[in-house]
N, C-alpha and C positions, 0 to 999 in steps of 0.2 A: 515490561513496558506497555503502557497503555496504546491501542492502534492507532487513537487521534493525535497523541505525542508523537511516534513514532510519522504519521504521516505528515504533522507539523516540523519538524525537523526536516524531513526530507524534502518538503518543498524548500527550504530556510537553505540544501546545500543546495537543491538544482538554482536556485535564484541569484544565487553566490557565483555558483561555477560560471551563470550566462556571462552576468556582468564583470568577473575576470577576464573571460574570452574576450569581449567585446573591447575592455580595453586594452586589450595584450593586440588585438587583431590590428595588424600595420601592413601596409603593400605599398611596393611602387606603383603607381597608376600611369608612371609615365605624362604626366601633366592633361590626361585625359579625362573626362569627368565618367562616373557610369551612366548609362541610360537614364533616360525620365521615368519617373515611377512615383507612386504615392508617397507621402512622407511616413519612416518607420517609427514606431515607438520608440521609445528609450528601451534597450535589452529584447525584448523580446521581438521587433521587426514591425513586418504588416501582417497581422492577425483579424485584427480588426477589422467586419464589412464582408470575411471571407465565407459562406458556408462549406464548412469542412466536408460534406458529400457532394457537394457541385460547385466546386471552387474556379470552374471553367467561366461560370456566370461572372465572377467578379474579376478575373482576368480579361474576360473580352470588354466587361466597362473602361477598364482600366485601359485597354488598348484605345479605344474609342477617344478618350482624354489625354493619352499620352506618345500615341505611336504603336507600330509596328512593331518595336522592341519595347520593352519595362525592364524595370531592373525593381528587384523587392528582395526585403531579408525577413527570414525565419530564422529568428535567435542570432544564430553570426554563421547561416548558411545561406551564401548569395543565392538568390535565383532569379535568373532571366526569360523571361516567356517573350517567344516570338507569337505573333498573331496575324502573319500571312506567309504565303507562300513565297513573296518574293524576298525577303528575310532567311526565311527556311530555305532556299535554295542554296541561297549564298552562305550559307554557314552550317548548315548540316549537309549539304552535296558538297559545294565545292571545297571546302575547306573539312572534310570528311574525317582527316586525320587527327583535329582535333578535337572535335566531337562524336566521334564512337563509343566514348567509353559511358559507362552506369555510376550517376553516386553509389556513393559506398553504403549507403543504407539498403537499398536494392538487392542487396548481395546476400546478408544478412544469413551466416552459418543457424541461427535461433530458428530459423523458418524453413532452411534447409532447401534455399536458394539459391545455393553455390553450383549448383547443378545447372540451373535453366539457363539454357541456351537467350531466351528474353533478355534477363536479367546481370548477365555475366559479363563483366567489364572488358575490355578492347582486350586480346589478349592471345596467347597460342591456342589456347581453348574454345578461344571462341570461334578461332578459324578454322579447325579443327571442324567444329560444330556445322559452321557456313558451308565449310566443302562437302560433308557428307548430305547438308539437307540439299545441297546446289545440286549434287549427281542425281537427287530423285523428285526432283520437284522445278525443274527449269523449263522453261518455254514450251521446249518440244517434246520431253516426257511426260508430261501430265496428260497427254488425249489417252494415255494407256489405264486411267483409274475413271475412263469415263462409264463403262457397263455397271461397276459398283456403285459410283454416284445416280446412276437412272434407278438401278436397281433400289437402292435404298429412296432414293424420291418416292417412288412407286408404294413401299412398305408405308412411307409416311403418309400419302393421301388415305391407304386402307384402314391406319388406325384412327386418322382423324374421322373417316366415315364413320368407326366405330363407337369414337369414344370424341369427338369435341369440344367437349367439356376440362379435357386435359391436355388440351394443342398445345402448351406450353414443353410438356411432358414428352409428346411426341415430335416437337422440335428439337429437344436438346437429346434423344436416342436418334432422330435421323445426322444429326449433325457430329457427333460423337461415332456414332457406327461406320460414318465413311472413315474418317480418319484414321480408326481402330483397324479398320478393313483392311485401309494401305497401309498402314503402318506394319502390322504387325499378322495381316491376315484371320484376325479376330472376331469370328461372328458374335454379335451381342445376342442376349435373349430378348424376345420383342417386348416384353413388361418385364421390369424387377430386376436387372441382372445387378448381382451385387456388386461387379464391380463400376459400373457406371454411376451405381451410389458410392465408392471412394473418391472418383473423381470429382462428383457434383460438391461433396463437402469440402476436399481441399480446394475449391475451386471458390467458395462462398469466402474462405477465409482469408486465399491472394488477393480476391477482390476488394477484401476490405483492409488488408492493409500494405497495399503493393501499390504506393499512390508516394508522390514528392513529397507531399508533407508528412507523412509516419516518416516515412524515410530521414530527412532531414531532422526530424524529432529525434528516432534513435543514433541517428550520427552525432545529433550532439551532446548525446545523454545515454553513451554504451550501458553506463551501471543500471538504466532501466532494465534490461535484461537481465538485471541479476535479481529484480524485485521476486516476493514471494507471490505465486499465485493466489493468494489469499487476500493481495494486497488491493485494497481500492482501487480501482481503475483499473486496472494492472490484466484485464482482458483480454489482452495481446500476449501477455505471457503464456495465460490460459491455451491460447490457439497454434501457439506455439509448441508447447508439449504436441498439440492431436496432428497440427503436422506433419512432425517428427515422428508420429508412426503411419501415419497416410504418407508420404512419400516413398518411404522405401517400398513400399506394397506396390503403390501404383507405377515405379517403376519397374520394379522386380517381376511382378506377377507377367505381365503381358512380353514381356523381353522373353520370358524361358518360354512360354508359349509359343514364338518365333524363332526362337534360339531352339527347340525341340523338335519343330516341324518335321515328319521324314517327307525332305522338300525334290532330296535326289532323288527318291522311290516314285515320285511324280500325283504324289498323293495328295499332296497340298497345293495352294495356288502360291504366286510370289508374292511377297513382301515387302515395302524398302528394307527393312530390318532383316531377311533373310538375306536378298542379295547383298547388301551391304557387307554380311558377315563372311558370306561367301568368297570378296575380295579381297579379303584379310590376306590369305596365303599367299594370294599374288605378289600383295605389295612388300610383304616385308615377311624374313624367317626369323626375326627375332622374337621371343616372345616378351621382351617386357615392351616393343612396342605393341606388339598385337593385343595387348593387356589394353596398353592406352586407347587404340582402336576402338577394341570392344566397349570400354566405358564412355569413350566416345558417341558411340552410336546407343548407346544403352539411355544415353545422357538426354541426346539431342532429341532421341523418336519420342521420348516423356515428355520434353518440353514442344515439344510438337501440337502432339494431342492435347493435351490442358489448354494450350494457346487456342485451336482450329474448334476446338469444341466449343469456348463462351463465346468466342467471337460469331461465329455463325449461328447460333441461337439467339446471342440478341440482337444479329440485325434482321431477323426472323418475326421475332417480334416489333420491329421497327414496320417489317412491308406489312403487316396484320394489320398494323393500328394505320397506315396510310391510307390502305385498301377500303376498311371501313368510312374513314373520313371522307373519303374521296370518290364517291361510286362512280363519280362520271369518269376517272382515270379506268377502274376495273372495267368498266363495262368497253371503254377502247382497247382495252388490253388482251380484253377476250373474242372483241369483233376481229381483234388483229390472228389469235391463236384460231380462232373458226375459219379463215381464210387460208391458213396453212392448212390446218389437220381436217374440216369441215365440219360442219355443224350438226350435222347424225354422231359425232364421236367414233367416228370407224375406227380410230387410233388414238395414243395417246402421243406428245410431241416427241420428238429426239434429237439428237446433236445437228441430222443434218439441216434439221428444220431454224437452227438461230441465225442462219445469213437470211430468212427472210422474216425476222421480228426483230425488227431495229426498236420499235416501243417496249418491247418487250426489254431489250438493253437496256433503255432508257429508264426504265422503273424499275432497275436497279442501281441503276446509277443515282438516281435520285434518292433511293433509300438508303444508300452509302451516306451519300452528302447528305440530308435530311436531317438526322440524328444520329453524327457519328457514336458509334457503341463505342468506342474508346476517344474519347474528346479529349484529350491530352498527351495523345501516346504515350509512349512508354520514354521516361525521364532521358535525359542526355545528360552529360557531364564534361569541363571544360580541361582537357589533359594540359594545358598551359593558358597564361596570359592571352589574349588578343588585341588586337585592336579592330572595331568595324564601324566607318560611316564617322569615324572622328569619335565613339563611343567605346572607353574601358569596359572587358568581358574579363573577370578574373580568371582566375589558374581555380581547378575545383568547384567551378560554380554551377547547379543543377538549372539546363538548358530544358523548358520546355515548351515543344511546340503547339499550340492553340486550335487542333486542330475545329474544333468549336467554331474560333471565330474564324478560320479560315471557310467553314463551311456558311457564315452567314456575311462573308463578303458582300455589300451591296451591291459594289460596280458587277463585280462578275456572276453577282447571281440577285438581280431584281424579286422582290417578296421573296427576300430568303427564308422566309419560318413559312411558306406553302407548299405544299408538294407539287411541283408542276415537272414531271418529264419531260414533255416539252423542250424545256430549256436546253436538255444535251443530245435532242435530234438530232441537229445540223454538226453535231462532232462526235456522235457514235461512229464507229469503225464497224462497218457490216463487215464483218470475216465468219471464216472459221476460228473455231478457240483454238487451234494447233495452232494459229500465227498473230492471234490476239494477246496484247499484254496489259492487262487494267493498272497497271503504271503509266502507259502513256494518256492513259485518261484524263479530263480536267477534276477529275475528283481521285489522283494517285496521292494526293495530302495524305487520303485513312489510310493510307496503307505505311505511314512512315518515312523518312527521309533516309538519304545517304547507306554509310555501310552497315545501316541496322534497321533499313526497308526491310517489312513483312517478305519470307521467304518463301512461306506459303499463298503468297494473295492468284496463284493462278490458277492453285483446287478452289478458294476458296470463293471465288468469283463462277467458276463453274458448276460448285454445286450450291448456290443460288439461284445460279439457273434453271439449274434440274430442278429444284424445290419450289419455285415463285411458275413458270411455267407450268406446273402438275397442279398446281392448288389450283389457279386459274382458266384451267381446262377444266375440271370437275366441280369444283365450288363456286357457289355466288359467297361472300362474306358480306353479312349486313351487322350495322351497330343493337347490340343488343335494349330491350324496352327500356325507357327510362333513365339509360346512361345519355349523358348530356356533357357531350365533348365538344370544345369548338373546333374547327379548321386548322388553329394552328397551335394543336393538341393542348389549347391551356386545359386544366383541370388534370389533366393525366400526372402520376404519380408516379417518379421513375428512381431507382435504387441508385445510389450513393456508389462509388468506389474507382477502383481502377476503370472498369466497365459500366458503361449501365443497362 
């Protein structure tokens, strides 16, 4: 059979199957209407107006014309976008238990997704996953991975001296190597290690299709999966086979590295993956739970690192591009660091030095907010019915929070598209990081709501610090000849996906 027949038929069933669904699709509503939102096509929803790599942009219009909440369909998959915090409180916090869980596209055995701890629906699994990262990453344990995160800062300003031309390069091995460090006690090779190129490529390919609408695509169209890699479009199937062997690697390889350590001989440093494993015997002599245990933490430290690693690289390149636009912020930023460490450089900065660089806080908080790297989190899902505000939420419906438009609230943040620090002076918390929790920030939105807030946001916020604090001590950063950026980065050209 010819492949344009072949691809002519097959759109002729998916077209078929919408429009069965659409009219089989019946719910009680409870005499409530759904939120305000644009009007849907016939069959296939609101597609129209969206760009499929920054689909953030046409949900915060959408918010502007319709409210706080929208309600929109892809094919006959509800989705509800909230577009501020005070929404997102109320139904992703407070109402926790029924938005924990991930659509079902998210999950997706084909991509080999049933693992991440991210991505894993409300479930024993997941808490499983919660508790093991909670014992190594809560409040008052993380000052113990502070010497690794200076240390590797430190590696990062030497290669940017080296090689600047490749800062990108050397942001995503500083950011990746702490991780790797605590995790797993892993040192990376400073150029080339090959496995930081496993990571990088399965990490190109989450990005590009670990987003609500692939998602919602394949949930309503499983037999997509079954297409031939050969087939027109069918790209995702393609990335799906290379997954499927980048996974097992990138979990396997670095686990028996930690899992190998001779950790009792005193020869290696700790772990969370060591200790972790170490607790095993404590807790239980069974062995098919210690089985569960172990994949447990095998599971969780992989979903770990892929998470900690793009995140902190691209908001890395977020304080780059701020820093250049903005030299009157660097050059306070730096009068503020000369005043701690002095202006000969007799030192470089250290932990005990951030209770006296509150600007220094602040321009990171601003790059948080700024241009969140993940502008929509990570999808939520509606485990029953609700009702809020007199507005029907279905059973199933993929919940997602804006964090976009939360970040360009007018009321709460005047010239939201400028970079101005400024703005979170008067509500930085000059502390110590041992008693600091950047959830209680006015910008804890990027970090996710409820029982599926970022686990990791209090390495992660610390080794920003280490990182933006050392660049600005040693570097002036200026815009390069000729590039012609305005203030509030129009012209800049930013990647499409989960992240950007």
């Amino acid at each position: 059979m010819a492949p344009t027949l072949v691809l002519a038929l097959a759109l002729i069933a998916l077209i078929s199957l919408v429009v069965v669904q659409s009219l089989q699709k019946k719910r009680d509503t409870k005499k409530h209407p759904l939120p305000p939102g644009p009007p849907p096509l016939p069959f296939v929803g609101n597609v129209i107006g969206i760009d499929p790599d920054h689909p953030w942009l046409a949900y915060t219009r959408w918010g502007t014309e319709y409210g706080e909440i929208v309600y929109s369909r892809l094919f006959s998959q509800d989705i509800v976008i909230i577009n501020s915090e005070r929404v997102a409180h109320d139904l992703l916090d407070r109402r926790s238990h029924n938005y924990s869980t991930r659509p079902p596209g998210l999950t997706s055995p084909s991509f080999c997704h049933d693992y991440s701890t991210v991505f894993l629906p409300y479930s024993d699994k997941l808490r499983l996953h919660r508790r093991i990262f909670h014992e190594a990453f809560h409040l008052e344990a993380v000052s113990s991975f502070r010497p690794v995160q200076m240390r590797n800062a430190h590696n990062l300003i030497r290669n940017l001296l080296a090689s600047p031309e490749v800062y990108g390069t050397h942001f995503h091995t500083f950011s990746t190597s702490i991780i790797m460090s605590i995790l797993y006690d892993y040192s990376t090779a400073p150029v080339d290690d090959p496995f930081l190129a496993l990571i990088e490529r399965s990490l190109e390919i989450d990005v590009k299709v670990l987003r609500p609408e692939v998602a919602a695509v394949i949930a309503e169209f499983p037999i997509l999966k079954k297409l031939p890699p050969w087939f027109p479009g069918a790209s995702f199937v393609r990335d799906a086979i290379v997954q499927r062997t980048l996974v097992p690697m990138i979990m396997d390889m670095p686990f028996e590295h930690a899992h190998d350590d001779p950790q009792a001989a005193g020869t290696a440093a700790p772990s969370v993956v060591s200790d972790a494993l170490k607790r095993i015997p404590v807790k239980t002599q069974d062995e098919g739970e210690a089985a569960v245990l172990e994949k447990g933490i095998k599971e969780s430290s992989a979903s770990g690192y892929a998470a900690a690693s793009e995140t902190t690289t691209s908001t890395l390149y977020v304080f780059l591009l701020a820093m250049v636009l903005y030299p009157e912020v660097q050059i306070r930023a730096q009068a503020e660091i000369d005043s701690v460490v002095g202006e000969t450089l007799e030192r470089l900065p250290d932990w005990g030095d951030r209770a006296s660089m509150p600007y220094i806080n602040a321009v990171i908080q601003e790059t948080l907010r700024w241009f969140p790297v993940v502008p929509l989190g990570i999808a939520h899902a509606t485990v029953n019915d609700d009702i809020y505000e007199g507005y029907y939420i279905p059973k199933g419906a993929t919940v997602i929070a804006n964090a976009w438009s939360m970040a360009r609230n007018p009321d709460k943040y005047p010239n939201s598209t400028r970079f101005i620090p400024e703005r979170h002076m008067s509500k930085v918390v000059v502390e110590e990081l041992s008693t600091h929790d950047p959830a209680s920030d006015d910008i804890s939105f990027v970090f996710g709501f409820g029982r599926r807030i970022c686990v990791g946001r209090h390495v992660a916020e610390a080794s920003l610090f280490a990182a933006v604090v050392n660049i600005l001590t040693v570097f002036r950063l200026e815009c390069a000849p000729g590039w012609n950026v305005g203030p509030d980065a129009e012209g800049v050209k930013w990647t499409g996906g989960l992240t950007t």
